[in-house]
N, C-alpha and C positions, 0 to 999 in steps of 0.2 A: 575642279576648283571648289572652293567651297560655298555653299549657298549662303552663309551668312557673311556681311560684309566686313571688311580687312580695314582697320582703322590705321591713320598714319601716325594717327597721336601718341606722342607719348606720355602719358600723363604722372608719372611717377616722382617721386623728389629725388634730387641728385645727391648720395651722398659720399665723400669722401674720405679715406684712411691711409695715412703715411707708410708706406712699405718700401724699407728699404731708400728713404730720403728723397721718393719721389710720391708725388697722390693718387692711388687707385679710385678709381669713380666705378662708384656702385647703387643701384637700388635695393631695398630693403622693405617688402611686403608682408604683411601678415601678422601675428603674435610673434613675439621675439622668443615669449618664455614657451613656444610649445614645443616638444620632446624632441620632433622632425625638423630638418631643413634641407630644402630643394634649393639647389645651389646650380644654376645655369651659368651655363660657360660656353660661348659663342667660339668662331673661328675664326678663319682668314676670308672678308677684310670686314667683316662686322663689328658689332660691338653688341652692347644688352640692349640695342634697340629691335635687334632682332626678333626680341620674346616679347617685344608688347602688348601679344594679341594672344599670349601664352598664359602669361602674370596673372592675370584675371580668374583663373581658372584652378591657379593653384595658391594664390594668395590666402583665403578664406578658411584653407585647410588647415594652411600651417607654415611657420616663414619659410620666405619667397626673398632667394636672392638672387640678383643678375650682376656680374662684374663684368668691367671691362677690363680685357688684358694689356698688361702696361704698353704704352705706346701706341693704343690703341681707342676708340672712342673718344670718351673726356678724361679719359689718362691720363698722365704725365707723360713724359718724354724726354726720358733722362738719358743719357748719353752712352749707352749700352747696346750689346751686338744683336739682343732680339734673336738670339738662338732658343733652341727647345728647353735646353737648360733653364736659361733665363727667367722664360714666363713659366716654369714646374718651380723656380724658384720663389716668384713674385707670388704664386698664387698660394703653393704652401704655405707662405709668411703671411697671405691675407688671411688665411682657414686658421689660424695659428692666431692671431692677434683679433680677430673676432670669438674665437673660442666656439667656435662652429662644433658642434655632435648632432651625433643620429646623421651625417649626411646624405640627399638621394641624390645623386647625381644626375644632372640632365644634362646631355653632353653632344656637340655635334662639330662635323670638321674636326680641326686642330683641338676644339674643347674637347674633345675626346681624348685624342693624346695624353693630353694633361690629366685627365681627368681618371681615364682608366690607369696612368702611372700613379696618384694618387689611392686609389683603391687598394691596385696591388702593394701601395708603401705602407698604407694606414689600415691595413683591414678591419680594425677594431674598429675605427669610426664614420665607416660607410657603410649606411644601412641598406641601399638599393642602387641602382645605373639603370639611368633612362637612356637610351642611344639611338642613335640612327644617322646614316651619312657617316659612320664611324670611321675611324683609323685602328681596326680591330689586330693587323697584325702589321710587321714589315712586307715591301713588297720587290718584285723584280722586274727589269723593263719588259719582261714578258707579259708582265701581267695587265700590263696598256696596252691601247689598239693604237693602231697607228699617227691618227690627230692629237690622242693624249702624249705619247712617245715625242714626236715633234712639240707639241704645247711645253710639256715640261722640262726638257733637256735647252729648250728656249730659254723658261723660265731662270733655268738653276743655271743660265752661261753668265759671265761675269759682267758682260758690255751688255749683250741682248737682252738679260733679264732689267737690267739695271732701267735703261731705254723702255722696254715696254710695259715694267710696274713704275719702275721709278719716275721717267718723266709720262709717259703717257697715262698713266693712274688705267692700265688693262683690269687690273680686278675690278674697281670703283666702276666705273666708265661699260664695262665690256664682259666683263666675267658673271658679275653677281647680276645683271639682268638678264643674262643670258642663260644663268641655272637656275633663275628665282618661279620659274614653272609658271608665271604670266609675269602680264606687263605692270613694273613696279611704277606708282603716280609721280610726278615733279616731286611732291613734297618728299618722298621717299627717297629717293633720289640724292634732296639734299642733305636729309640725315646723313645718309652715308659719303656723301662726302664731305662733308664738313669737317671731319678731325683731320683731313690730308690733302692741304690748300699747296701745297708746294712739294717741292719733289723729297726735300731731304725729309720732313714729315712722314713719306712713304718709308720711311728704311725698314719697320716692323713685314710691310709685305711684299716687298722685296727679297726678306730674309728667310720667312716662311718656306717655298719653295725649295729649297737648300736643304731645308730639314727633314723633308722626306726619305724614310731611310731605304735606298732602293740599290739594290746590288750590294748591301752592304755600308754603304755609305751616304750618311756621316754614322761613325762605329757608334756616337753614343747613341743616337737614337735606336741605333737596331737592335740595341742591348735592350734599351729600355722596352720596345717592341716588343723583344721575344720574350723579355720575363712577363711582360703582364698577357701576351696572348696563349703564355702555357698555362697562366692562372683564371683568366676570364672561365672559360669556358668549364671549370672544372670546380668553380667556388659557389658555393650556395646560397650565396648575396643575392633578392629577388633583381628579376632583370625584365627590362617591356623594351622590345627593339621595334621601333617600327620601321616598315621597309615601303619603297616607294621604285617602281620601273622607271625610267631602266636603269634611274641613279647614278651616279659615279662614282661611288669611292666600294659599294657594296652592290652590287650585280647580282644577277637573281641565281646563279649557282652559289654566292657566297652567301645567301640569303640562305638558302635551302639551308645549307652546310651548320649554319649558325643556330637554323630555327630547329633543327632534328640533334644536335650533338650539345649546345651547351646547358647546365643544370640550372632549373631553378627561372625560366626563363617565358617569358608570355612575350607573341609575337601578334602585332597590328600591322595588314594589309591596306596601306592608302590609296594605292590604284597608280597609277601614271604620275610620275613624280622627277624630277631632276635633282639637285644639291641641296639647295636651302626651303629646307621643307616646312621651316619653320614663316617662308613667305605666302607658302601655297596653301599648307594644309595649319592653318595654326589654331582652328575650331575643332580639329578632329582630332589635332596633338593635346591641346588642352584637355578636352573633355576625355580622351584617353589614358594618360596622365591621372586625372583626377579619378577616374574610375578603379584605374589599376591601385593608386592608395590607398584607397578606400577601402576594396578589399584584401589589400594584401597587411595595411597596417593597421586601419583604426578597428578592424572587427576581427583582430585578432590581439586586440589591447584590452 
């Protein structure tokens, strides 16, 4: 855990932009006019509150954005199915209507998804990918162990999932303390539940789970999958992945695999780590982060 302390604040201004006839809520730190922009994109069931303790670290460099995905934080919640499509759509149209260039992606969970499909769509204007806890490729039920096999076949069943995200709020409640690598405080807490007071509010993570492309299905995601996981590894785009044991979505063989085969790539060991690393280690993410631009952009500008 880290030695310096984890604040619950958020202190940021909340600002919003109309995409697609519903409001994206975003933070917006740093210089607007400088060259770079680190664009954080959270997962399932967070929002940009996650990188509170990140912002700080990269703000000073050079803008600093954090969006929440629609239907998700202080989003809208417009009347939509909250597939992968969906929010690749919602978020393109925000990159797109702020006029975002030079992007670094910092990406984790499901913001990865997005985020690495994004790359591989626009590779002119992604200048770097920050990852970890990623969704680097499609996978098969093999590639879970037993509790995860049960977990998510739960998950993705139509009544059961509906039941344990929808009215029992399992990620909110159950999941994300559970992978947050210590004990998250009250106030933290309520952050995160606050945008999903009731059940049909849940529908974004609900649907999440669905979209894993695992055997193949659902076809788009596994398309989308395999095109960006034949181009990750193989593009020149600078990359800093940081890994964390025993993790869950990236396991220390897939770690190995990642940190010896893709180009162009600086790898950070956190130590003992679960899911949302960004609750555990978010001094070492930062300052990590910040080190890695430093030398990889401004002293080669």
């Amino acid at each position: 855990m880290s030695k310096k302390s984890i604040s619950a604040v958020f202190p940021f201004e909340s600002k919003f932009v109309d995409i697609k006839g519903s409001q994206m809520h975003y933070v917006d730190e740093g210089d607007t006019n400088s060259k770079y922009t680190f664009l954080l994109i959270h997962g399932n069931p967070t929002s940009s509150y996650l990188w509170r303790n990140i912002i700080p670290y990269l703000s000073p460099l050079t803008r600093t954005i954090a969006i929440d995905l629609i239907g998700m934080g202080k989003s809208g919640k417009p009347d939509i199915g909250y597939t992968f499509k969906d929010h690749i759509e919602y978020v393109n149209e925000f990159i797109s209507k702020l006029e975002l260039k030079n992007i670094i992606l910092v990406i984790q969970d499901w913001g990865s998804g997005i985020g690495f499909n994004y790359a591989n769509n626009h590779r002119e204007n992604v200048a770097g990918i920050v990852f970890f806890e990623a969704i680097v490729r499609a996978i098969t039920w093999k590639d879970a162990n037993l509790i995860e096999r049960f977990l998510f076949k739960r998950f993705r069943h139509p009544k059961k999932g509906q039941k344990m995200i929808g009215k029992n709020n399992f990620f909110v409640k159950r999941f994300l303390p559970m992978m947050a690598g210590r004990k998250l405080s009250k106030e933290e807490m309520e952050h995160y539940k606050a945008p999903y007071p009731d059940e049909a509010s849940r529908k974004p993570l609900v649907v999440w789970p669905s979209q894993i492309a695992i055997n193949g299905t659902p076809a788009f995601s596994q398309k989308i999958k395999d095109s960006y996981a034949s181009y990750l590894p193989e593009s020149e785009v600078p990359k800093l992945f940081f890994h964390a044991r025993p993790g869950m979505i990236i396991k220390k063989k897939e770690a190995k695999e990642i940190e010896t085969t893709w180009k162009n790539l600086e790898t950070i060991d956190l130590g003992k780590g679960k899911h949302y690393l960004q609750e555990q280690y978010p001094h070492e993410l930062g300052e990590g982060i910040a080190n890695w631009f430093v030398k990889t952009f401004e002293n080669k500008n």
